[in-house]
CHARMM-style PDB file with segment names, atoms N, HN, CA, C and O in Angstrom:
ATOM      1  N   UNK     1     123.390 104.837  57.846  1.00  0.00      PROA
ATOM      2  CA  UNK     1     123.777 105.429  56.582  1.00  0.00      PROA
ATOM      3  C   UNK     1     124.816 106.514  56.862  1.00  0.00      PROA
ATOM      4  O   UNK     1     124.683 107.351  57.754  1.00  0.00      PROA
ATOM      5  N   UNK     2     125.737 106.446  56.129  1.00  0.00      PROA
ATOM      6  HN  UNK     2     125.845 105.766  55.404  1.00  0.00      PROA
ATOM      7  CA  UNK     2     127.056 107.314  56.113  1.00  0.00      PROA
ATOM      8  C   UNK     2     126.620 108.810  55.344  1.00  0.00      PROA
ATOM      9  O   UNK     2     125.989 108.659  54.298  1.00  0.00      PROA
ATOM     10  N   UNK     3     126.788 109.668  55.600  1.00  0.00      PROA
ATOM     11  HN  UNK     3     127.301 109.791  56.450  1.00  0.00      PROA
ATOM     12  CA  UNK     3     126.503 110.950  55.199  1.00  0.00      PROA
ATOM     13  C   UNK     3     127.032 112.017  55.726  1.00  0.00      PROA
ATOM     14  O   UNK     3     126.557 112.154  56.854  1.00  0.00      PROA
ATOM     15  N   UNK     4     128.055 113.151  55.385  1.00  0.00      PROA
ATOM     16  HN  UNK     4     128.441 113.041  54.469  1.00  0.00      PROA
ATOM     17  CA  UNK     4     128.877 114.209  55.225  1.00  0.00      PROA
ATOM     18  C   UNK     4     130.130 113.607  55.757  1.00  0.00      PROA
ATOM     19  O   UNK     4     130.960 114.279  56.369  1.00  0.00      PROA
ATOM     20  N   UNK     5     130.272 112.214  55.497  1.00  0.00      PROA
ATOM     21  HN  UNK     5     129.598 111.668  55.000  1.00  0.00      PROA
ATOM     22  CA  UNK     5     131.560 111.903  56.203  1.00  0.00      PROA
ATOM     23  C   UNK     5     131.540 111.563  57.707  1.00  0.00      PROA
ATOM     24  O   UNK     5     132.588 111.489  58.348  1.00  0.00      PROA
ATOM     25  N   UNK     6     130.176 111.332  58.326  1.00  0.00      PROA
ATOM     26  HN  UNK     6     129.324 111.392  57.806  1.00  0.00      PROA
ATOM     27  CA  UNK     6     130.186 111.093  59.669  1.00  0.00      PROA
ATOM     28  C   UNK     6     128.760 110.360  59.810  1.00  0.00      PROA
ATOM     29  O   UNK     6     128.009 110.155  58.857  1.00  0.00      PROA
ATOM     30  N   UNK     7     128.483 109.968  61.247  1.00  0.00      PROA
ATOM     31  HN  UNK     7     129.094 110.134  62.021  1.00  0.00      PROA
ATOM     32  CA  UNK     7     127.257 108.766  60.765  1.00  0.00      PROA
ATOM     33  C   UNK     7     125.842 109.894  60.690  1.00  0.00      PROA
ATOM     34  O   UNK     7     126.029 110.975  61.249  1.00  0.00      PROA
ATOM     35  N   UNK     8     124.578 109.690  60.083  1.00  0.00      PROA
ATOM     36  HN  UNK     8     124.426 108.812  59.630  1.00  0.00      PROA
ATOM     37  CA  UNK     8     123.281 110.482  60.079  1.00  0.00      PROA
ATOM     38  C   UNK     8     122.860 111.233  61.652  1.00  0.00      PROA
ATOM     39  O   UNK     8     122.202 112.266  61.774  1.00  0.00      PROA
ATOM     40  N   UNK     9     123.320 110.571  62.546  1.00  0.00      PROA
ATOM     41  HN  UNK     9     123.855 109.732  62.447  1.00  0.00      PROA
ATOM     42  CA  UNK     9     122.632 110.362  63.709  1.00  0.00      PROA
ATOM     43  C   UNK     9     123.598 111.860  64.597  1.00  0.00      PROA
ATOM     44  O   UNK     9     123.171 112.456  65.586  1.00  0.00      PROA
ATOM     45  N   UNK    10     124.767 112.116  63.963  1.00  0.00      PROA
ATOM     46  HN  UNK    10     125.114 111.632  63.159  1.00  0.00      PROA
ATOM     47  CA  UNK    10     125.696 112.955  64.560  1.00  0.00      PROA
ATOM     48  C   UNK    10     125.759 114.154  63.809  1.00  0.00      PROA
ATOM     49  O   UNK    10     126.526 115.099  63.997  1.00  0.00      PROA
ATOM     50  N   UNK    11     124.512 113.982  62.574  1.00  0.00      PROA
ATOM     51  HN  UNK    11     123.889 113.214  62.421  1.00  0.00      PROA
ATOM     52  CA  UNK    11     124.564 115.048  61.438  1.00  0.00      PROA
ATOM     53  C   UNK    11     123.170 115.959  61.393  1.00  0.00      PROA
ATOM     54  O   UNK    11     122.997 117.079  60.912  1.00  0.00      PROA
ATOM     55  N   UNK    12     122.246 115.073  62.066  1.00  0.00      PROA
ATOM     56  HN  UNK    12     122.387 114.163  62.456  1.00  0.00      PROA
ATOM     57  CA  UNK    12     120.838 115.082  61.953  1.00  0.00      PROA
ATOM     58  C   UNK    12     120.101 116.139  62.978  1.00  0.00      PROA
ATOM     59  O   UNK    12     120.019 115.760  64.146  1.00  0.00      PROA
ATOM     60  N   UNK    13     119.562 117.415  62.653  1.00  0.00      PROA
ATOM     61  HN  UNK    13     119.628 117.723  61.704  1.00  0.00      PROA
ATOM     62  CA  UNK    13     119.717 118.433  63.949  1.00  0.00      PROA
ATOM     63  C   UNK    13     118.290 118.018  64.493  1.00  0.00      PROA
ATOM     64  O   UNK    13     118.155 118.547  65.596  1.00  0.00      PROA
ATOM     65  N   UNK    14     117.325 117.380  64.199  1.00  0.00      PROA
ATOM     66  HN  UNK    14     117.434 116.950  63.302  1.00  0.00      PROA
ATOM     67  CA  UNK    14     116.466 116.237  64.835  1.00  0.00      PROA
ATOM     68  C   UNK    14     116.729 115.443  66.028  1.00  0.00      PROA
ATOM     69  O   UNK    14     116.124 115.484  67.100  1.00  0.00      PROA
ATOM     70  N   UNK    15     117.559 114.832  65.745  1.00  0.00      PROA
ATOM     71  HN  UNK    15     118.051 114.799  64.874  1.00  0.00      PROA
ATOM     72  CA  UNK    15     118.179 113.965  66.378  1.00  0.00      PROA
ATOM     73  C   UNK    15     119.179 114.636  67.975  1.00  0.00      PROA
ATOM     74  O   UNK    15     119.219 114.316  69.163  1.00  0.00      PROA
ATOM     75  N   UNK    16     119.841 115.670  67.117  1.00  0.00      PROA
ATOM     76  HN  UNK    16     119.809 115.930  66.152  1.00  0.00      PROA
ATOM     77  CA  UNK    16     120.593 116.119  68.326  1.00  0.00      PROA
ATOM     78  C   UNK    16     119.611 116.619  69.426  1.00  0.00      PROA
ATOM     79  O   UNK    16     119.797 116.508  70.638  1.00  0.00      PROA
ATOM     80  N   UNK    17     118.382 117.271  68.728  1.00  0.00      PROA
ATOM     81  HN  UNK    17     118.231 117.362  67.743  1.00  0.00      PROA
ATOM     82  CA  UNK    17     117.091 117.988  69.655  1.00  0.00      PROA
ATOM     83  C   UNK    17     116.800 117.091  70.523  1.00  0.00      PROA
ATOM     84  O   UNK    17     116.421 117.124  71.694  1.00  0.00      PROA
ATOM     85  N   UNK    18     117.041 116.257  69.756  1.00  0.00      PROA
ATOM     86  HN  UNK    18     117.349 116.230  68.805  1.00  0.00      PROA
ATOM     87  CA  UNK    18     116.010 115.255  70.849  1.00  0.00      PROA
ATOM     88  C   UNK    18     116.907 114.241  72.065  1.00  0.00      PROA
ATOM     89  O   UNK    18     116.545 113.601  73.053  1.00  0.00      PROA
ATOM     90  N   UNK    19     118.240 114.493  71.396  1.00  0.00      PROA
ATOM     91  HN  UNK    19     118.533 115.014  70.594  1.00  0.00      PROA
ATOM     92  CA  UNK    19     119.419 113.651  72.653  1.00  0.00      PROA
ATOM     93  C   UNK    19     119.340 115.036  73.604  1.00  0.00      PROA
ATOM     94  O   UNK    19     119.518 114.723  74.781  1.00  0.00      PROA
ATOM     95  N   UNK    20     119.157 116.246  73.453  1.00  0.00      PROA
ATOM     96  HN  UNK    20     119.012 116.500  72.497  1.00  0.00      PROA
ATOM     97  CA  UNK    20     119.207 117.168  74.254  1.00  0.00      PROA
ATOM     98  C   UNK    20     118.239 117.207  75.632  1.00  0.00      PROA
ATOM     99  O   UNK    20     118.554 117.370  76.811  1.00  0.00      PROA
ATOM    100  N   UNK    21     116.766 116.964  74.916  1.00  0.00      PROA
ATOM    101  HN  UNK    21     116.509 116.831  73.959  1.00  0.00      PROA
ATOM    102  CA  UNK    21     115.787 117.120  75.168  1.00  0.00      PROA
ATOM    103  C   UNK    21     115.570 115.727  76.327  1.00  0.00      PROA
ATOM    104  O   UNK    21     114.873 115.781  77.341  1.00  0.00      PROA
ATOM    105  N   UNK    22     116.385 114.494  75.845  1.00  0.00      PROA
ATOM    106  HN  UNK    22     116.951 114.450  75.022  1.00  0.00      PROA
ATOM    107  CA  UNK    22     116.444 113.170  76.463  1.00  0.00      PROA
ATOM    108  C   UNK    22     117.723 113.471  77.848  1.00  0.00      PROA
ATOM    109  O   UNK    22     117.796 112.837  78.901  1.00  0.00      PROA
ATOM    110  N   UNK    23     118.489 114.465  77.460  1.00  0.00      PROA
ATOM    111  HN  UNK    23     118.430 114.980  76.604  1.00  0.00      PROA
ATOM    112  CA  UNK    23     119.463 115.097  79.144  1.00  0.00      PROA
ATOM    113  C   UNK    23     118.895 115.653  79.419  1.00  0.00      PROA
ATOM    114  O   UNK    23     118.572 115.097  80.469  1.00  0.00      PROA
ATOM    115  N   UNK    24     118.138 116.810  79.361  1.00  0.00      PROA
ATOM    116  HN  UNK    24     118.400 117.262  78.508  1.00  0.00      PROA
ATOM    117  CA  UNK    24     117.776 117.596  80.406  1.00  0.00      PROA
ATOM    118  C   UNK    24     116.519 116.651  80.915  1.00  0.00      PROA
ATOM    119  O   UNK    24     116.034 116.924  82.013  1.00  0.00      PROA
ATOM    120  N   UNK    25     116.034 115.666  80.236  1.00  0.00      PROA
ATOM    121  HN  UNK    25     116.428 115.445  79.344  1.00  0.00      PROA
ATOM    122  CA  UNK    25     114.570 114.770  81.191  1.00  0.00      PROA
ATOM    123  C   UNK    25     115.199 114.222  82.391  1.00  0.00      PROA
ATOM    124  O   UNK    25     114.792 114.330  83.548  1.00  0.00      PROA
ATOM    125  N   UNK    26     116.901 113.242  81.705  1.00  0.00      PROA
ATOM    126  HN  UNK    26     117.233 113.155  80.766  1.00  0.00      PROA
ATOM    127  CA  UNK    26     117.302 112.520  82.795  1.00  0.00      PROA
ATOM    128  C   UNK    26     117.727 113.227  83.970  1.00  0.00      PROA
ATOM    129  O   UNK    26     117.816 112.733  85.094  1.00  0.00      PROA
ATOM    130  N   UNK    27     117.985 114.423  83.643  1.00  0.00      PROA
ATOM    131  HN  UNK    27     117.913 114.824  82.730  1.00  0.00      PROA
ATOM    132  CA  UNK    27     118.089 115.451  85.065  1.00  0.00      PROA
ATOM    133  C   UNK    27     117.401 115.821  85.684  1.00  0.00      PROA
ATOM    134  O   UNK    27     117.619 115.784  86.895  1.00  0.00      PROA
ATOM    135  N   UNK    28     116.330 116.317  85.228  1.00  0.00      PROA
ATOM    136  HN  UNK    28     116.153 116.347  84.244  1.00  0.00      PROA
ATOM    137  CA  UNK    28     114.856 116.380  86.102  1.00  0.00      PROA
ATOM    138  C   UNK    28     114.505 114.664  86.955  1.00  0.00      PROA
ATOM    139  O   UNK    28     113.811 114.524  87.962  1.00  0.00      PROA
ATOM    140  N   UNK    29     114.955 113.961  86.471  1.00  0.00      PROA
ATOM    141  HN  UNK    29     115.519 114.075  85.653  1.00  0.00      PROA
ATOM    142  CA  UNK    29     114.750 112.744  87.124  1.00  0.00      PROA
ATOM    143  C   UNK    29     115.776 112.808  88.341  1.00  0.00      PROA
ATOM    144  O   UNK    29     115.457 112.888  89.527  1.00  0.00      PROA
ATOM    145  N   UNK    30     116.788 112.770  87.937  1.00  0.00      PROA
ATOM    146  HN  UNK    30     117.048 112.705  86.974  1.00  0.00      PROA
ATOM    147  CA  UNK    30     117.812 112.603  89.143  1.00  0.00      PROA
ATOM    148  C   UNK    30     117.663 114.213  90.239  1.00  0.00      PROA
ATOM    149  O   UNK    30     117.344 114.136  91.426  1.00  0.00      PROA
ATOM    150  N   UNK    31     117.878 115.176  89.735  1.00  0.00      PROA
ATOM    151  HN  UNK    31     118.137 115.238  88.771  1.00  0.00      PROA
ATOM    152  CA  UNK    31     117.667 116.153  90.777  1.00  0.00      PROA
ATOM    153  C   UNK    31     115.994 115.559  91.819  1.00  0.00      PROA
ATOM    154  O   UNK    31     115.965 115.302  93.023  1.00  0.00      PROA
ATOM    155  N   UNK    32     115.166 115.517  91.123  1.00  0.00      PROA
ATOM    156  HN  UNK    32     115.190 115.725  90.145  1.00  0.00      PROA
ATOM    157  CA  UNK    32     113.687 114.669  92.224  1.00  0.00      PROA
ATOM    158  C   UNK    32     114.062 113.500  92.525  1.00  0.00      PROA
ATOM    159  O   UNK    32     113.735 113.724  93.690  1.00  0.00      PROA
ATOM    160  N   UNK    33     114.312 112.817  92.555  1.00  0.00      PROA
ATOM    161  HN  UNK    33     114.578 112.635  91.608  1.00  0.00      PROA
ATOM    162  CA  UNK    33     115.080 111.973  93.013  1.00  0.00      PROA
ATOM    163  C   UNK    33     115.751 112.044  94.364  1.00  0.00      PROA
ATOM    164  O   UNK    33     115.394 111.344  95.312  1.00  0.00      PROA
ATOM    165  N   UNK    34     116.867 113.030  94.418  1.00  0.00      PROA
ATOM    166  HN  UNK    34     117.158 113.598  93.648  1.00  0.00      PROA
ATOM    167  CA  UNK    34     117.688 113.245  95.035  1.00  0.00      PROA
ATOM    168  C   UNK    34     116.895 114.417  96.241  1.00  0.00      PROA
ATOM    169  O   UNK    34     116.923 114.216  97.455  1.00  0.00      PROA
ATOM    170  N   UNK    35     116.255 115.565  95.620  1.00  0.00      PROA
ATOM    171  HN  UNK    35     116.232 115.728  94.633  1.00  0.00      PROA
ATOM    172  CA  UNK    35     115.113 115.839  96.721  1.00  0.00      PROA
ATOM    173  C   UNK    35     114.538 115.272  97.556  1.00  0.00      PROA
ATOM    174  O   UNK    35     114.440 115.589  98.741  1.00  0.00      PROA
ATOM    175  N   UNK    36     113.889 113.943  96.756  1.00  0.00      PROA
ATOM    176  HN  UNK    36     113.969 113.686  95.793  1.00  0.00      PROA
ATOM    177  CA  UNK    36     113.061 113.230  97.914  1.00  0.00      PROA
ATOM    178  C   UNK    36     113.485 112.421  98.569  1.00  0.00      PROA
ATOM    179  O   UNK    36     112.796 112.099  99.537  1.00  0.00      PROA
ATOM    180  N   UNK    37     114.919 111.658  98.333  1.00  0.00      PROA
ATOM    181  HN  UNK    37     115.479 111.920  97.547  1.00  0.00      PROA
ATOM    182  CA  UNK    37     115.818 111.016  99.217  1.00  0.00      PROA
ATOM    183  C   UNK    37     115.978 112.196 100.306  1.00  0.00      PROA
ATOM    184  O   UNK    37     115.635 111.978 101.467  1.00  0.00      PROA
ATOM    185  N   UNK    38     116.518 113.486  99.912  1.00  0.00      PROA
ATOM    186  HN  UNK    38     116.797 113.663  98.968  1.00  0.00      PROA
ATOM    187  CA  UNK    38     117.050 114.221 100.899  1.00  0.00      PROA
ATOM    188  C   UNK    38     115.719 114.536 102.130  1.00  0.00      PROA
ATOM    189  O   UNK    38     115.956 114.789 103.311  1.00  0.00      PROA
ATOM    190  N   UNK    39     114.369 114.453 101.545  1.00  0.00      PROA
ATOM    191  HN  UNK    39     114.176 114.248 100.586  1.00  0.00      PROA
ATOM    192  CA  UNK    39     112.886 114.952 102.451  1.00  0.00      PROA
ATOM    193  C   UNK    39     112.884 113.628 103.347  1.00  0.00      PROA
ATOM    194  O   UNK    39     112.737 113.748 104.563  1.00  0.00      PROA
ATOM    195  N   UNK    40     113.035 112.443 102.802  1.00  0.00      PROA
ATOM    196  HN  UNK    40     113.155 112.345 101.814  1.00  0.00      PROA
ATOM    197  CA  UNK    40     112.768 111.468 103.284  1.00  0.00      PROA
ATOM    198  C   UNK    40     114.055 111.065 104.573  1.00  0.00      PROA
ATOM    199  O   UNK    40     113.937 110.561 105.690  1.00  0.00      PROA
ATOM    200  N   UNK    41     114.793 111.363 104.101  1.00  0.00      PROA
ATOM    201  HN  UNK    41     114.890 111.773 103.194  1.00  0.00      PROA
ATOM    202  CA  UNK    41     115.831 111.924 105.318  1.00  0.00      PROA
ATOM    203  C   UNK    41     115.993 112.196 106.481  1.00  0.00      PROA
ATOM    204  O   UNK    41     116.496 111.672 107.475  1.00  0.00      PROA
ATOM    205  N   UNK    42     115.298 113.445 106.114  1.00  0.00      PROA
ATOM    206  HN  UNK    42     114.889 113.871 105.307  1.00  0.00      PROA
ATOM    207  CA  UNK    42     114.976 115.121 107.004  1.00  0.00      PROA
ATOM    208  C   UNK    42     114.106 114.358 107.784  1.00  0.00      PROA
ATOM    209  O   UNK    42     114.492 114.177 108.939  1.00  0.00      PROA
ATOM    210  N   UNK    43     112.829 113.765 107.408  1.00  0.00      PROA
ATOM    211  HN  UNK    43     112.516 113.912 106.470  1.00  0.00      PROA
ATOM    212  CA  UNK    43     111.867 113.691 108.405  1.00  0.00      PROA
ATOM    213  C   UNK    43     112.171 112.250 109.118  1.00  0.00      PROA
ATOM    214  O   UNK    43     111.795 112.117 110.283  1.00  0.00      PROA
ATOM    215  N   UNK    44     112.733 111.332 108.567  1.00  0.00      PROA
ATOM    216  HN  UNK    44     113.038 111.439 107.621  1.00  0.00      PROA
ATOM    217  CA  UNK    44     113.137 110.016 109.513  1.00  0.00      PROA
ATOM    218  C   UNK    44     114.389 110.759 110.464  1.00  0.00      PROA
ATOM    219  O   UNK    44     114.403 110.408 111.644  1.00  0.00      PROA
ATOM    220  N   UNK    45     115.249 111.580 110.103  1.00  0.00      PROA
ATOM    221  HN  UNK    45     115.237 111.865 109.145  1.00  0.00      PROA
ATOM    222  CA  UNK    45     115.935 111.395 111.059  1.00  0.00      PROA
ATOM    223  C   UNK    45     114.772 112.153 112.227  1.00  0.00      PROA
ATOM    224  O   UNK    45     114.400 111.537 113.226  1.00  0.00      PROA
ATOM    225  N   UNK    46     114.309 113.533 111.909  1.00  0.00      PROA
ATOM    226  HN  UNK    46     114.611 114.033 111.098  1.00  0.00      PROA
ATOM    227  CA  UNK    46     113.095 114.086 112.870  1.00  0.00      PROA
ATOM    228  C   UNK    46     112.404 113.543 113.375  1.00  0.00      PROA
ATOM    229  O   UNK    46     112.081 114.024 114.461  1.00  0.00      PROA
ATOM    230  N   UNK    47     111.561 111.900 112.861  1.00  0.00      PROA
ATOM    231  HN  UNK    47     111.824 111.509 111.979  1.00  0.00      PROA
ATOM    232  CA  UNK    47     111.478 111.149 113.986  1.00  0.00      PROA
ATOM    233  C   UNK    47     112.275 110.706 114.653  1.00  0.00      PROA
ATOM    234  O   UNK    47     112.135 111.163 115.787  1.00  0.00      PROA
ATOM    235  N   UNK    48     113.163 109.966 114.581  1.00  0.00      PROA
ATOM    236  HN  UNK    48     113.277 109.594 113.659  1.00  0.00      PROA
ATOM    237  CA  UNK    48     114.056 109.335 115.399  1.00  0.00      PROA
ATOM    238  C   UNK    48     114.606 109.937 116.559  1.00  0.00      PROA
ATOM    239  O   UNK    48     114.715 109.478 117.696  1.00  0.00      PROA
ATOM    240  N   UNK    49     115.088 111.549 115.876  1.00  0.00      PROA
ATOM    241  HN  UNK    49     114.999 111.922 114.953  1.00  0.00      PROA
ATOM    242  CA  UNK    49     115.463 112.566 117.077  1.00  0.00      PROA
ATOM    243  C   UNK    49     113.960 112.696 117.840  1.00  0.00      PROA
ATOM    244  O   UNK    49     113.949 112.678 119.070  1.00  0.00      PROA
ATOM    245  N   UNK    50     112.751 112.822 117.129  1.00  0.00      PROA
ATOM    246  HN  UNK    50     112.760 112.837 116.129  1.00  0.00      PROA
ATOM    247  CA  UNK    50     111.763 112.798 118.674  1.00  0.00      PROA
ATOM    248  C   UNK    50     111.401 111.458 119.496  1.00  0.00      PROA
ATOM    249  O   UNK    50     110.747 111.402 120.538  1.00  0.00      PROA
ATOM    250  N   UNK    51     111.920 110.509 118.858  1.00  0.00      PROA
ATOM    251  HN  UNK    51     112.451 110.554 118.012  1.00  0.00      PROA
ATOM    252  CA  UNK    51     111.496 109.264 119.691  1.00  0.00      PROA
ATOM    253  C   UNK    51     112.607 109.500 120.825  1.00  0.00      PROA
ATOM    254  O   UNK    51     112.268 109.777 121.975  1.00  0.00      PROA
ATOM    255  N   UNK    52     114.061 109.365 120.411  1.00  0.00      PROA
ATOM    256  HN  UNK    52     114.336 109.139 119.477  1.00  0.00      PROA
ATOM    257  CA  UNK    52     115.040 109.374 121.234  1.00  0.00      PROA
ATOM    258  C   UNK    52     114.661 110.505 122.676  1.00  0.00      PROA
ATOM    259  O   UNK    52     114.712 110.203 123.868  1.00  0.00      PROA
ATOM    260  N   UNK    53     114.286 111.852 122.062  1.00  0.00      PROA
ATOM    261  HN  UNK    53     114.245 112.098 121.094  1.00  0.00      PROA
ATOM    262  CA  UNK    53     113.923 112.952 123.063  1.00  0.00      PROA
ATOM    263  C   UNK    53     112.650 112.075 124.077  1.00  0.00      PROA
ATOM    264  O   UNK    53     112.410 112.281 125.267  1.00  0.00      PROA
ATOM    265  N   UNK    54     112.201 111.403 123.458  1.00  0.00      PROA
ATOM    266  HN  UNK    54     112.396 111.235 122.491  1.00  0.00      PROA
ATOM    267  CA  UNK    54     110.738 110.898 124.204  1.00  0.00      PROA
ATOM    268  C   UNK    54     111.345 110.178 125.204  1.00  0.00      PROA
ATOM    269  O   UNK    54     111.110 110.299 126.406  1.00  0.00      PROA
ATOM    270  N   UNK    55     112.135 109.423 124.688  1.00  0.00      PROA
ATOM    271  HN  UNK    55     112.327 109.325 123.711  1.00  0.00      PROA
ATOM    272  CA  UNK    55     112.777 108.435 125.772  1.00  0.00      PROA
ATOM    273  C   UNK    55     113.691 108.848 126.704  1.00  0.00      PROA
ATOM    274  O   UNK    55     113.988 108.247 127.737  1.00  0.00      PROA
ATOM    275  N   UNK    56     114.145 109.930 126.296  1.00  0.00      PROA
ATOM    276  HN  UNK    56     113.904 110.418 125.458  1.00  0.00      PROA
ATOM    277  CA  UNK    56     114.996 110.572 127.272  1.00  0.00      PROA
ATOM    278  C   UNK    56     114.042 111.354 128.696  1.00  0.00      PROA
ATOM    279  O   UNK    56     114.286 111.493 129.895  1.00  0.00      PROA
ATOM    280  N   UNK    57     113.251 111.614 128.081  1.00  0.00      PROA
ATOM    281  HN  UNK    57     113.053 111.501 127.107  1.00  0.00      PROA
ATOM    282  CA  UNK    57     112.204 112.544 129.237  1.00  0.00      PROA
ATOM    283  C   UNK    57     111.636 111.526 130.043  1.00  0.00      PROA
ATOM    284  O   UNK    57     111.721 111.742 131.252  1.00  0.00      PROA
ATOM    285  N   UNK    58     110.966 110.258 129.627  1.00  0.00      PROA
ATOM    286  HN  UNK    58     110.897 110.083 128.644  1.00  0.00      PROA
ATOM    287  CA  UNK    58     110.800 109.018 130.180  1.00  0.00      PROA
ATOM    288  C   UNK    58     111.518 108.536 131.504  1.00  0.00      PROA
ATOM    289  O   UNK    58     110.990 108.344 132.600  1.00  0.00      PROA
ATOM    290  N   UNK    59     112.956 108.371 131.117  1.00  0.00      PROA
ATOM    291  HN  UNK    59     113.385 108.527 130.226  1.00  0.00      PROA
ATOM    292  CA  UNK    59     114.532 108.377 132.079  1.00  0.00      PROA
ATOM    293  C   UNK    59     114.527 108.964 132.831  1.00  0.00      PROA
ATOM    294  O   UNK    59     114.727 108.450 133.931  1.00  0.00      PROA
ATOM    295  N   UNK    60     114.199 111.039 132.710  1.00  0.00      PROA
ATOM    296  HN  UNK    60     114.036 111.457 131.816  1.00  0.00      PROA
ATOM    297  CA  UNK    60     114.368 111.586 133.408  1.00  0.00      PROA
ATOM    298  C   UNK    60     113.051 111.762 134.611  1.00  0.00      PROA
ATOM    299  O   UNK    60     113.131 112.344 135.693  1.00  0.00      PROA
ATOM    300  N   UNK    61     112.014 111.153 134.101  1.00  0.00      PROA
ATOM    301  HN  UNK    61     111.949 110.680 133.222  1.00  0.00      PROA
ATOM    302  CA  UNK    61     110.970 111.417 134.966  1.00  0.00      PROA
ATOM    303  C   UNK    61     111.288 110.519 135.968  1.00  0.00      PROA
ATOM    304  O   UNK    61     111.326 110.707 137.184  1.00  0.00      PROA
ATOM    305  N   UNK    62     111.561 109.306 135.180  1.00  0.00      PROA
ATOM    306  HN  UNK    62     111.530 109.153 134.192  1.00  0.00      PROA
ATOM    307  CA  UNK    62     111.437 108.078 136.421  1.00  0.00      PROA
ATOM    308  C   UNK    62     112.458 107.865 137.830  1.00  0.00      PROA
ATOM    309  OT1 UNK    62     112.240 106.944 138.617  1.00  0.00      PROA
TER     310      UNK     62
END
């Protein structure tokens, strides 16, 4: 429905609340998101760097 000359949906301060309310959710999504990519990271590469160290001490013993 057409109303003040522009569509309801761009007029409606309901509506805008709630497209607001629907960005700041999708950001809370993507910032956790992006945390737990970054944790999940952190600690694979921290294994990898202690396996590699393991194997290196291995080398050096033998």
């Amino acid at each position: 429905k057409i109303n003040y000359g522009t569509s309801l949906s761009n007029v409606d301060w309901l509506h805008g609340g709630a497209e607001f309310l629907l960005t700041l959710t999708n950001l809370f999504v993507v910032i956790g998101l992006r945390e737990a990519l970054r944790k999940f990271r952190r600690e694979t590469g921290e294994e990898a760097s202690k396996a590699s160290s393991k194997a290196e001490e291995k080398q050096t013993s033998a």
